[in-house]
ROSE-4610 file (N, C-alpha, C; in Angstrom, 1 decimal, always signed):
// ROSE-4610
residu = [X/X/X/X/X/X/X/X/X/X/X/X/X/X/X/X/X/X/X/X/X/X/X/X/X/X/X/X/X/X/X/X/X/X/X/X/X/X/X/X/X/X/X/X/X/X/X/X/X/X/X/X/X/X/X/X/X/X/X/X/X/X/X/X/X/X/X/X/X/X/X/X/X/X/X/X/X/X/X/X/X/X/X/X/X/X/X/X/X/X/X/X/X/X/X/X/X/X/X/X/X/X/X/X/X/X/X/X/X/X/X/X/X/X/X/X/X/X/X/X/X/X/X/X/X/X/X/X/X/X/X/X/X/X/X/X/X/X/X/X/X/X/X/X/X/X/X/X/X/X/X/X/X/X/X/X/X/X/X/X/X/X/X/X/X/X/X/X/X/X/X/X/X/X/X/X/X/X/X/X/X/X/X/X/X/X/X/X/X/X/X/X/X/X/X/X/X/X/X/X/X/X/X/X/X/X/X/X/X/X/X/X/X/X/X/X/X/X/X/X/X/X/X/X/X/X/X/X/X/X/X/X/X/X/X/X/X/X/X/X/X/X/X/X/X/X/X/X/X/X/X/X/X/X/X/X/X/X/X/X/X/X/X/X/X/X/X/X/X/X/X/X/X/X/X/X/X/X/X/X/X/X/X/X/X/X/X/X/X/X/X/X/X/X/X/X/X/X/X/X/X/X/X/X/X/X/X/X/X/X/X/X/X/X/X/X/X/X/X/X/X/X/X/X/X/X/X/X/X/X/X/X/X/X/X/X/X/X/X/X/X/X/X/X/X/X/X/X/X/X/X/X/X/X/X/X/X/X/X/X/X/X/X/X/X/X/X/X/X/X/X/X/X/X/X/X/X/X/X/X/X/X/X/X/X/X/X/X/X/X/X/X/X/X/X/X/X/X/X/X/X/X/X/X/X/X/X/X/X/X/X/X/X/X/X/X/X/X/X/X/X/X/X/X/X/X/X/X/X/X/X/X/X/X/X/X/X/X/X/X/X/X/X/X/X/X/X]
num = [1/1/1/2/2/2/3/3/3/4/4/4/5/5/5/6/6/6/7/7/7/8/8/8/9/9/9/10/10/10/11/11/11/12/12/12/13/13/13/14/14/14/15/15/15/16/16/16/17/17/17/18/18/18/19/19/19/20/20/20/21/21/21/22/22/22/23/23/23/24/24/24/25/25/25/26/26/26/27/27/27/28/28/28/29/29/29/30/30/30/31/31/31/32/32/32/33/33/33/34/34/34/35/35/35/36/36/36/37/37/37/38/38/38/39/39/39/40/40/40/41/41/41/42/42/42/43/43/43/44/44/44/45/45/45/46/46/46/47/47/47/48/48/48/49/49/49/50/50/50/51/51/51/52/52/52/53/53/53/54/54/54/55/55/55/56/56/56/57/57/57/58/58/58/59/59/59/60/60/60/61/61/61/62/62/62/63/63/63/64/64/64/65/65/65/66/66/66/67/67/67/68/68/68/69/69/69/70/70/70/71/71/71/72/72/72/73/73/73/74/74/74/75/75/75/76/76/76/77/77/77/78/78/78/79/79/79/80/80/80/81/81/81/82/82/82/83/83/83/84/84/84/85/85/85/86/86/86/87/87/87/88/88/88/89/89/89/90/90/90/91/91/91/92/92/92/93/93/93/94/94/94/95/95/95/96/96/96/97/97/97/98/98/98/99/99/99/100/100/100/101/101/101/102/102/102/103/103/103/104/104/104/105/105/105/106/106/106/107/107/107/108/108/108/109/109/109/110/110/110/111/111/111/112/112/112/113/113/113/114/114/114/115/115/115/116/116/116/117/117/117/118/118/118/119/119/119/120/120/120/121/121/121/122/122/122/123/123/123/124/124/124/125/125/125/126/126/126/127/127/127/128/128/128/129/129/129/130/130/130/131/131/131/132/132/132/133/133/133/134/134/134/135/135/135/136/136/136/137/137/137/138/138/138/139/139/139/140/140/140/141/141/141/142/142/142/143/143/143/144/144/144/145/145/145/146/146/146/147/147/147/148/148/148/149/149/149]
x = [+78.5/+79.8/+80.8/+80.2/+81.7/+81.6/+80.7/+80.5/+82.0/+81.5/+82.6/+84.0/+84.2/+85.6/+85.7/+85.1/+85.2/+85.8/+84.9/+85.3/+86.6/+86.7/+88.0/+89.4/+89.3/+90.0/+90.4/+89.5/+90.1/+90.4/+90.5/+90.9/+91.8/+92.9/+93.4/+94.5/+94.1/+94.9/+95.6/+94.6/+94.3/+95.0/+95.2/+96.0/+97.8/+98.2/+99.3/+100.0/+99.1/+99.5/+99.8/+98.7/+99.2/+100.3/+100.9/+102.0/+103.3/+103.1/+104.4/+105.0/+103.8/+104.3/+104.6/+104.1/+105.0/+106.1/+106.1/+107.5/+108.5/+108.4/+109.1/+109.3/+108.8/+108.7/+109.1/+110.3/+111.4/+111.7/+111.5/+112.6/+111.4/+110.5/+109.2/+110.1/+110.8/+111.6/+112.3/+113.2/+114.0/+113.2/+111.9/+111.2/+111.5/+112.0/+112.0/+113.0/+114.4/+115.4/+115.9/+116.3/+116.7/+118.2/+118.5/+119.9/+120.2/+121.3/+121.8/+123.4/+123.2/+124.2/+125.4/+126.3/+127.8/+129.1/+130.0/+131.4/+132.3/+133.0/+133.4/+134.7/+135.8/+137.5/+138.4/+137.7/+138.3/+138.2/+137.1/+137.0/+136.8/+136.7/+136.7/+135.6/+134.6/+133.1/+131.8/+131.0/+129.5/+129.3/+128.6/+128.7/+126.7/+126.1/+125.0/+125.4/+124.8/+125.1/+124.0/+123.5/+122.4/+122.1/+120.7/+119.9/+119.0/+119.5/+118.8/+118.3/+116.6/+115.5/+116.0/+115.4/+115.1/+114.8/+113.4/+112.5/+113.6/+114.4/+115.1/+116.6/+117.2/+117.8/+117.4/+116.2/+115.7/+115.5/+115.1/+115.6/+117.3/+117.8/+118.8/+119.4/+119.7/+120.1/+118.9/+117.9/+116.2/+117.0/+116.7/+116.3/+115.8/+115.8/+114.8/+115.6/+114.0/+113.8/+113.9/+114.9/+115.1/+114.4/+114.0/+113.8/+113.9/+114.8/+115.4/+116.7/+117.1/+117.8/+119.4/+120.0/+121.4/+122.1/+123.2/+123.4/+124.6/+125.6/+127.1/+127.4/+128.3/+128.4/+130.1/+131.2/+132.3/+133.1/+133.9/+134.7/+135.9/+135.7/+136.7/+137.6/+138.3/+138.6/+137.5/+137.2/+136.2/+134.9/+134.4/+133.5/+132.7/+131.6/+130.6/+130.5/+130.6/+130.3/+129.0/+128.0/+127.0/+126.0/+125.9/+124.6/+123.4/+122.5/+121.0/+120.2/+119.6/+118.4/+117.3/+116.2/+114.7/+114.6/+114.9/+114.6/+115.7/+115.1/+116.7/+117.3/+118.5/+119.3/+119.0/+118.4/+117.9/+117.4/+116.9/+116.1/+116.5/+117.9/+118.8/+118.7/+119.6/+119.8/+121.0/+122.0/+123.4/+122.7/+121.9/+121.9/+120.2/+119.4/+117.8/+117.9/+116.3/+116.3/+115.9/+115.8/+115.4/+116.9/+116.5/+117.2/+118.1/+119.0/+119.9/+119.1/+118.1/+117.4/+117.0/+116.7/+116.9/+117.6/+119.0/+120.2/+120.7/+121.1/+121.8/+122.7/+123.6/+125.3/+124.7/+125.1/+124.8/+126.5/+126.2/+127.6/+127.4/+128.0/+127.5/+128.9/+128.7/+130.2/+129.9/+131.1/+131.2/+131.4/+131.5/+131.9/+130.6/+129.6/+127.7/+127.1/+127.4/+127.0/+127.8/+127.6/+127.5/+126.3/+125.8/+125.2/+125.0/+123.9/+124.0/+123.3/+124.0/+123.7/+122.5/+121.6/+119.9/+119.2/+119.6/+118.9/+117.9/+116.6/+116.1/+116.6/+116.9/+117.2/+116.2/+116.4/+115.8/+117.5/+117.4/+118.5/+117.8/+118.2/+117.6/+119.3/+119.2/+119.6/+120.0/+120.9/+120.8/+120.8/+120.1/+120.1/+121.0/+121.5/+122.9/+122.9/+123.4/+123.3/+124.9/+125.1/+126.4/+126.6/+127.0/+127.0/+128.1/+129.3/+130.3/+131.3/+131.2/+132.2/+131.5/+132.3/+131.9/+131.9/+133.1/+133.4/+132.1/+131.4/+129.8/+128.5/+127.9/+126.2/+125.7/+124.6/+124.2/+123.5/+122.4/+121.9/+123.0/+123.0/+123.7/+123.0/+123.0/+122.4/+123.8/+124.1/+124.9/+124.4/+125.5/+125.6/+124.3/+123.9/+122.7/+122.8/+121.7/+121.6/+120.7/+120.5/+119.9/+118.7/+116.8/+116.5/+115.2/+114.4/+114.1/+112.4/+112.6/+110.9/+110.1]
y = [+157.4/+157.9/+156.9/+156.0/+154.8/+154.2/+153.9/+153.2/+153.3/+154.8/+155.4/+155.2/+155.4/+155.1/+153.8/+152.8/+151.5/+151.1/+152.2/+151.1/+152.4/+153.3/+154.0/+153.1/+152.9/+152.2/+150.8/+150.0/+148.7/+149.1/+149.9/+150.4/+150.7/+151.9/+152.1/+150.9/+150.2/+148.9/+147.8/+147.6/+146.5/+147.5/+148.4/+148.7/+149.1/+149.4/+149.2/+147.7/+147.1/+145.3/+145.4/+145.3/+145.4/+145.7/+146.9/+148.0/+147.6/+147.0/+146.3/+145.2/+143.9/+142.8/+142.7/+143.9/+144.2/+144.8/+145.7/+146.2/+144.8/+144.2/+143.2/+141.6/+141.5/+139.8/+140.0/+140.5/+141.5/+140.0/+138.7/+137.4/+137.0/+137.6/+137.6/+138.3/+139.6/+140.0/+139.2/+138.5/+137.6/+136.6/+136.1/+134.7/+135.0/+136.1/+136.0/+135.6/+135.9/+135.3/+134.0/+133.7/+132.9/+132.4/+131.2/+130.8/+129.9/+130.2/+129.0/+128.4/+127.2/+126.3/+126.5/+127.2/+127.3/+126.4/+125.9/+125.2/+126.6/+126.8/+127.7/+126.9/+127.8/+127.2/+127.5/+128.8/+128.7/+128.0/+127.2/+126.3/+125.0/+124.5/+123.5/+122.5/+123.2/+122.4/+123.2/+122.6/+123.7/+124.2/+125.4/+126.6/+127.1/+127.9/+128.5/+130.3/+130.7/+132.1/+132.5/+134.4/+134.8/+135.2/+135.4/+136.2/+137.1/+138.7/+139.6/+140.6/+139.8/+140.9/+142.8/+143.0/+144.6/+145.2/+144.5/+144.5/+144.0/+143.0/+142.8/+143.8/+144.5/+145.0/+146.5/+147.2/+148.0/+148.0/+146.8/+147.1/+147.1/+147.1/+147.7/+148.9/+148.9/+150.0/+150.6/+149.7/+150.0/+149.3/+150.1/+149.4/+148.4/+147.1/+146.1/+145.4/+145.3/+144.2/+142.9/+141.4/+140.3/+139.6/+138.6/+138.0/+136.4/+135.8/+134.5/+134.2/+133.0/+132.2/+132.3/+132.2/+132.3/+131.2/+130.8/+129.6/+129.7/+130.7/+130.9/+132.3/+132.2/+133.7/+133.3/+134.3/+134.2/+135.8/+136.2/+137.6/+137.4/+138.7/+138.5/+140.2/+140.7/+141.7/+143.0/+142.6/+143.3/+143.7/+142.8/+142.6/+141.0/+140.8/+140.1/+139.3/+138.0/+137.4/+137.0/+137.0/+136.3/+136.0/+135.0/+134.5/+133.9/+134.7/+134.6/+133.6/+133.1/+131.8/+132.1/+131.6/+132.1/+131.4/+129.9/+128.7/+128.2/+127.5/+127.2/+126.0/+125.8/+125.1/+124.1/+123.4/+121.9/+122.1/+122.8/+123.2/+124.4/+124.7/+126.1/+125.0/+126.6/+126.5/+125.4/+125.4/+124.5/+123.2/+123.1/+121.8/+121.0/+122.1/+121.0/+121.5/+121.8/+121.8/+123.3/+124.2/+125.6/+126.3/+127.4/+127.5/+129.0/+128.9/+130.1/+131.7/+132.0/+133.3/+133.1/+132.0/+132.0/+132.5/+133.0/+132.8/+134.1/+135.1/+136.6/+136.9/+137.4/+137.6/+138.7/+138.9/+140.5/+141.0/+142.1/+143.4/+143.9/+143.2/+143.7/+143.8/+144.9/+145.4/+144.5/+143.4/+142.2/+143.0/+144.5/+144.7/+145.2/+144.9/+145.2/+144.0/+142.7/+141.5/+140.3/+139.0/+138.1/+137.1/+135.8/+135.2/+133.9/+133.6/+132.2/+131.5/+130.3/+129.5/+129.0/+129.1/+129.2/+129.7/+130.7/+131.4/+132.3/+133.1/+133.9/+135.0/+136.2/+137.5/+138.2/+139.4/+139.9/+141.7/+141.9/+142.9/+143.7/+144.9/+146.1/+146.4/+146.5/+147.1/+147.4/+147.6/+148.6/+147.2/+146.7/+145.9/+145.7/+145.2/+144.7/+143.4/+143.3/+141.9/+141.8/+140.8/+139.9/+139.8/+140.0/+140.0/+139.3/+138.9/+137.9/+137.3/+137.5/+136.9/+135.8/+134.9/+133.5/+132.9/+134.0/+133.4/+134.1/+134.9/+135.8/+135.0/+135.3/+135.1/+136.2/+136.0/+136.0/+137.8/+137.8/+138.8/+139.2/+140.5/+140.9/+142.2/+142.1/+143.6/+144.2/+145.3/+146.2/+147.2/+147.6/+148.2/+147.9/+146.9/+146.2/+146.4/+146.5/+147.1/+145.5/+145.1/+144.3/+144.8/+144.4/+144.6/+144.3/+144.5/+144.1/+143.8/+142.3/+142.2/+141.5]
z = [+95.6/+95.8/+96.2/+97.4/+97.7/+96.3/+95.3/+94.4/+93.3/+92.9/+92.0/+92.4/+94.0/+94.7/+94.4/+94.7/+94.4/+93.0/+91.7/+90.8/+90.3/+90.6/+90.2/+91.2/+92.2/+93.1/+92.1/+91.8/+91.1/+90.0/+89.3/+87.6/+87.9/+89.2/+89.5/+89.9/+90.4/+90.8/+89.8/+88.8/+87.7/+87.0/+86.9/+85.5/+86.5/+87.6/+87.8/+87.8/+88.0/+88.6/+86.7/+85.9/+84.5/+84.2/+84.3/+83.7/+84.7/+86.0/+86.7/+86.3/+85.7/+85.6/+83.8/+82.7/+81.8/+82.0/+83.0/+83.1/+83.6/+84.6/+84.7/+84.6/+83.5/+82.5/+81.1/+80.8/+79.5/+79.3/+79.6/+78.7/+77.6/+77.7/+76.1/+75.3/+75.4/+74.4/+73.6/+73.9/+73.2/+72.7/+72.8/+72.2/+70.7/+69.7/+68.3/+68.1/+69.0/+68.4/+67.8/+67.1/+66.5/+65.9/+65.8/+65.6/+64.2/+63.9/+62.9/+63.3/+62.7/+63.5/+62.1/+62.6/+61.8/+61.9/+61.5/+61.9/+62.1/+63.4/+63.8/+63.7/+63.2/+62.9/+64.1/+64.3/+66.5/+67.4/+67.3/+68.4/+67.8/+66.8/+65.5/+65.9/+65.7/+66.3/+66.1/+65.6/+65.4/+66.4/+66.3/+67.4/+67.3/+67.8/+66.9/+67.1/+66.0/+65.6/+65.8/+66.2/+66.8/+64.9/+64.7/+63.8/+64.5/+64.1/+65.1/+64.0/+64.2/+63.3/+63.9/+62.8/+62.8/+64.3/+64.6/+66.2/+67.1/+66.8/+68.2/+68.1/+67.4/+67.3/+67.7/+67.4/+68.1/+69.9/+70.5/+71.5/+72.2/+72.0/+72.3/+72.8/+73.9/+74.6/+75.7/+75.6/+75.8/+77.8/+78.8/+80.3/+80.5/+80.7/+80.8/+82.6/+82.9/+84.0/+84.0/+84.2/+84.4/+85.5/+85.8/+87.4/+86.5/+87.5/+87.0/+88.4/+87.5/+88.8/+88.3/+89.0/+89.3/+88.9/+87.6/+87.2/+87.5/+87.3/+87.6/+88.0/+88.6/+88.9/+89.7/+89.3/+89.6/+89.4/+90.6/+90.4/+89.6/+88.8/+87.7/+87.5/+87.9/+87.4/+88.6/+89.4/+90.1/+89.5/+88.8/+88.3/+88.4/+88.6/+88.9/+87.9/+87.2/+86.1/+86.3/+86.1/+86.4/+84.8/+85.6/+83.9/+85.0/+84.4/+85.3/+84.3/+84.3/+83.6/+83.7/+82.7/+83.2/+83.4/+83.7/+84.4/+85.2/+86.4/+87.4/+87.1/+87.4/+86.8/+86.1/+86.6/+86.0/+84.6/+84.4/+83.1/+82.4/+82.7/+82.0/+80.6/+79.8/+78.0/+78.6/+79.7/+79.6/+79.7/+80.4/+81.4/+80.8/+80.9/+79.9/+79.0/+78.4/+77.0/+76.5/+77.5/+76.6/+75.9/+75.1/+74.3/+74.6/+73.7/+74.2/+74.4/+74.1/+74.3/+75.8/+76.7/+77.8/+78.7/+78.5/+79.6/+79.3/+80.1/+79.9/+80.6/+80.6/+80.7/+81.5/+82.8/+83.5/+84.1/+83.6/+84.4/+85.8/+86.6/+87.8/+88.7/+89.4/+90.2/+91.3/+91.5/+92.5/+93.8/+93.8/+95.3/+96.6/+95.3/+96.2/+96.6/+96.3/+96.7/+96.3/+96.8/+96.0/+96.2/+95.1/+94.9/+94.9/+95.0/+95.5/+94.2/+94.4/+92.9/+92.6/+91.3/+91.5/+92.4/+92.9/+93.9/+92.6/+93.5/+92.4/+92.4/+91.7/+91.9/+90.1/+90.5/+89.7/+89.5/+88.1/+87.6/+86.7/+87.5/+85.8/+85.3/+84.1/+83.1/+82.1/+81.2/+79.8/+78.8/+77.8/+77.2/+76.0/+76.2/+74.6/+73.9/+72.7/+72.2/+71.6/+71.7/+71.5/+70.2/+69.2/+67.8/+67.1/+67.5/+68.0/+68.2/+69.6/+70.4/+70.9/+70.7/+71.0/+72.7/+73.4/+74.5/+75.5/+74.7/+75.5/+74.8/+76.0/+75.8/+74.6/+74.1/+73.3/+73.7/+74.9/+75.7/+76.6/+76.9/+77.6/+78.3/+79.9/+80.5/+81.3/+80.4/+81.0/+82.4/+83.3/+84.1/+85.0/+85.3/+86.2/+87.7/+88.3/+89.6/+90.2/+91.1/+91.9/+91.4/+91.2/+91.5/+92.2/+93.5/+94.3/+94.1/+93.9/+93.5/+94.6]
């Protein structure tokens, strides 16, 4: 009988720790995306442009969980600018060498916190992509809430 409790107990366990750390490690999502480098006449300088398969267009609009570091963040309009990194500064898409699927534009109402620069935080919410506007990130998580890992 403890036996059974035992191994229903670790099945029980081993499969939430499973189904948590897929629920919150969503920057695998973006690994298909992909870019081509254009001459943009607005800003008069090669730029790169998103290519958004079928699969990555289907998530869209999908909840997704972030945890990453804090690269900028500034109030604008009563609203939070922030661009979160899956790598901390030193090794962001701006500053080393990963690429723009890394870095996501978050919506966040500046009057619940502010943030500290490369700090880690983690954000749920509604998933969007940037199709083109130049002066936005590429990912974008609408109406995002803190969230606490």
């Amino acid at each position: 009988m403890v036996m059974r409790f035992f191994l229903l107990f670790v099945i029980v366990l081993t499969t939430g720790l499973s189904a948590d750390a897929q629920q919150r490690n969503e920057w695998r999502l973006f690994s298909e995306l992909q870019f081509e480098e254009y001459f943009s006449e607005e800003i008069g300088t090669y730029d790169l442009k998103p290519i958004f398969t079928e699969d990555i267009l289907a998530l869209e609009g999908r909840e997704v969980v972030l945890l990453g570091y804090i690269i900028s963040s500034a109030k604008t309009d009563g609203f939070e600018n922030v661009i979160l990194s899956k790598f901390p500064f030193t090794s962001c898409y701006f500053c080393g060498n990963a690429g723009m699927e890394t870095v996501t534009e978050i919506e966040y109402d500046a009057k619940r916190s502010t943030f500290r620069m490369d700090s880690a935080y983690g954000f749920k919410g509604t998933l969007s992509f940037n199709r083109d506007d130049p002066e936005r990130l590429v990912v974008i998580l609408k109406d995002a809430e803190i969230w606490d890992f």
